[in-house]
N, C-alpha and C positions, 0 to 999 in steps of 0.2 A: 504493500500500500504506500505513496506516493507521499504522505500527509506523517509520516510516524513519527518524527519528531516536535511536531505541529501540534499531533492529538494531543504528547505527552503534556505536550505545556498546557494548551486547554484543560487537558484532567486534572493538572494541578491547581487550575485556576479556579476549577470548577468544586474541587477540595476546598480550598482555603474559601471558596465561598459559602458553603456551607458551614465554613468551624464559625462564617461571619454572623452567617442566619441562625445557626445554634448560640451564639453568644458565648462564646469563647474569649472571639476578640469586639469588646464593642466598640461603641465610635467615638475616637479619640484617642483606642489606642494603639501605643506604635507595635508592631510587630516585631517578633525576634529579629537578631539579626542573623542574616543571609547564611552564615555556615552551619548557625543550631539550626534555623527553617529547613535546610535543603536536607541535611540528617534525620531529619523527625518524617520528612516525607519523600524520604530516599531518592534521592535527583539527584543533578550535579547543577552547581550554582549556577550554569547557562539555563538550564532548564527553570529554574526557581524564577532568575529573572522575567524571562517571556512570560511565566504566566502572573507575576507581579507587574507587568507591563501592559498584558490584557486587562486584570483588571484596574489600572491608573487610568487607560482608556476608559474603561465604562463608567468611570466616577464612583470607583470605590473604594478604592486606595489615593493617596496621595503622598507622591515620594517628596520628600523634603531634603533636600542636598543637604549632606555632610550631618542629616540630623538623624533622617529613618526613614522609614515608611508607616502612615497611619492611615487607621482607618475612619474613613470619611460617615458624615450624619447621612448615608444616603436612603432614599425610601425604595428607591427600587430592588430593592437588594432578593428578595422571593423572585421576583419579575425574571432579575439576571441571572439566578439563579437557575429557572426553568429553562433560558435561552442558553446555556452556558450546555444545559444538558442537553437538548438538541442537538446541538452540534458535536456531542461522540454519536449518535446514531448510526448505526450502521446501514445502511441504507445505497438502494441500486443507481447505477446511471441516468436509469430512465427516471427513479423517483426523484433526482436531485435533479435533471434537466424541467420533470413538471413544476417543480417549486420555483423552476427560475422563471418560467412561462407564468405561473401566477403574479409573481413580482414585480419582474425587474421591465415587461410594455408600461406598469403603470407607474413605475418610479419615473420614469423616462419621459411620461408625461407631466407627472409634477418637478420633477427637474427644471425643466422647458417652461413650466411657467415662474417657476421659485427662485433659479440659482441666477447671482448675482454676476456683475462681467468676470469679475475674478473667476470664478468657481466657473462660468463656460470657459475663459482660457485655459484652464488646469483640463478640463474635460477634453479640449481640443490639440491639447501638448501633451497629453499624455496615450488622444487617439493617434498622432503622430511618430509617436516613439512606438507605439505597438505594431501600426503598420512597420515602420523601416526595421524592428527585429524579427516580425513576420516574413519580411521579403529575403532577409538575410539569414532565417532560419534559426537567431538567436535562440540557443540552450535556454536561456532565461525570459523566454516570450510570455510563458506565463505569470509572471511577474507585471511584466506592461500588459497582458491581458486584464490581470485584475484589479490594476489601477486603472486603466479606464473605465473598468464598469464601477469600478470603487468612487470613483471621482462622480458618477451618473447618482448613483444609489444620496448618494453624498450629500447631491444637490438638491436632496426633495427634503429636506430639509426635518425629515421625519427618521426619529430615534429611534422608532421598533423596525425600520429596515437597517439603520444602520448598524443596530444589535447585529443582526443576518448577515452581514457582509463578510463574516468567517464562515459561512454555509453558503457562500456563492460563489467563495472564491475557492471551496474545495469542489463544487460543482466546476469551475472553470480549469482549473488545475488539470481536473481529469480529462475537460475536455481538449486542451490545448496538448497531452499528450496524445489523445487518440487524433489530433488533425497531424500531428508530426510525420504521421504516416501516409498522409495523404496530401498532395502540393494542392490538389481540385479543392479541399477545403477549408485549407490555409488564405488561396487565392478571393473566396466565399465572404470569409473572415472580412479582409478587407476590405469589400466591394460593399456588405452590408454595414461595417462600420462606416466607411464614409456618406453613405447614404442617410443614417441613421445622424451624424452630425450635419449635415446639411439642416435637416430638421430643425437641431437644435440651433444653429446659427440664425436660420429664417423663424425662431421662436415660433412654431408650428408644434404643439403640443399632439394633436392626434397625429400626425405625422410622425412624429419620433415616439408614440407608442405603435404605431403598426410597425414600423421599421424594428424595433427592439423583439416584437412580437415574430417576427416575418425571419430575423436573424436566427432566432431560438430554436422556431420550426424548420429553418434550413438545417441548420446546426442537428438537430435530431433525426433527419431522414438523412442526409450524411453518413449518420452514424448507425444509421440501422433501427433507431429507437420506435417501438411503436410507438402515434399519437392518441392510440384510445385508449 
């Protein structure tokens, strides 16, 4: 599996959030540090970090230079706690390409009406960089893969997709190796990305939901995936 050192760090994250919702650690306070933590929950400090890093993204920790790491008054913390577990699911290609088909036409639409010129440049520098490591066949394509659907998701300015943006981007992941095998759908790749930003340039919101829609479904008969 593609994702192995990925998971580990999410199960740890998803660990420590639990000791958060048990009350173990509550909010204020700081957390062991880093070599008793990684001990107690058998990792190596790399892995301790990433998943102290997931959650300083979700606003659950807050790392304090030179001081600690503590934990924040957050209310979501159940909430993240359910998203966090999601995302070990084990779960098929096809089921993780429907999730993205429910998603990510209508992020794509609220993107197109929400995100600011900033947040479209990033969308559009970062469709840029995926096209030219897609052309180029970059080892690392999936990375500029799922920054630009990251940068899309991003822009709808809406928290419970951005929870999901580790469940999109292991859906992408997977898919960017199975196109490595194929140039016809690498070629597909690009053709709908640019399509798909035109949209969002001409601020055309149903437009860049068909388009996101249209890419998905290419993307899946591509790949053999049934759509029913």
């Amino acid at each position: 599996m593609p994702y192995g050192n990925n998971a580990l760090s999410v199960r740890i994250a998803e660990r420590l959030t639990e000791m958060i919702a048990q009350q173990r650690f509550l909010p204020g306070d700081k957390l062991p540090n880093e070599l008793e933590l990684a001990e107690e929950l058998q990792v190596s400090r790399t892995t301790l970090r990433e998943a102290l890093r997931i959650l300083s993204t979700r606003g659950l920790l807050e790392v304090r230079r030179g001081i600690g790491t503590f934990v924040t008054d957050s209310k979501s913390i159940h909430a993240d706690y359910d998203v966090l577990k999601i995302q070990n699911v084990n779960v098929t290609a096809k089921e993780l390409y429907e999730m993205r088909l429910m998603f990510e036409p209508q992020a794509a639409y609220y993107a197109c009406l929400r995100a600011g010129e900033e947040e479209l440049e990033a969308i559009f520098r970062n469709g840029e960089m995926d096209e030219e490591m897609i052309l180029h066949r970059d080892p690392l394509w999936y990375e500029a893969e799922q920054k630009f659907h990251n940068s899309i998701a991003s822009a709808t300015h809406n928290q419970f997709i951005t929870a999901l943006l580790p469940i999109f981007n292991r859906a992408i992941h997977q898919g960017v190796i199975l196109a490595n095998e194929s140039p016809e759908v690498s070629e597909m790749t690009r053709h709908d990305h640019r399509v798909l930003m035109q949209y969002l340039r001409d601020r055309n919101p149903e437009g860049a939901r068909t388009a996101m829609y249209l890419h998905i479904i290419n993307t899946m008969r591509a790949f053999h995936i049934p759509l029913d």
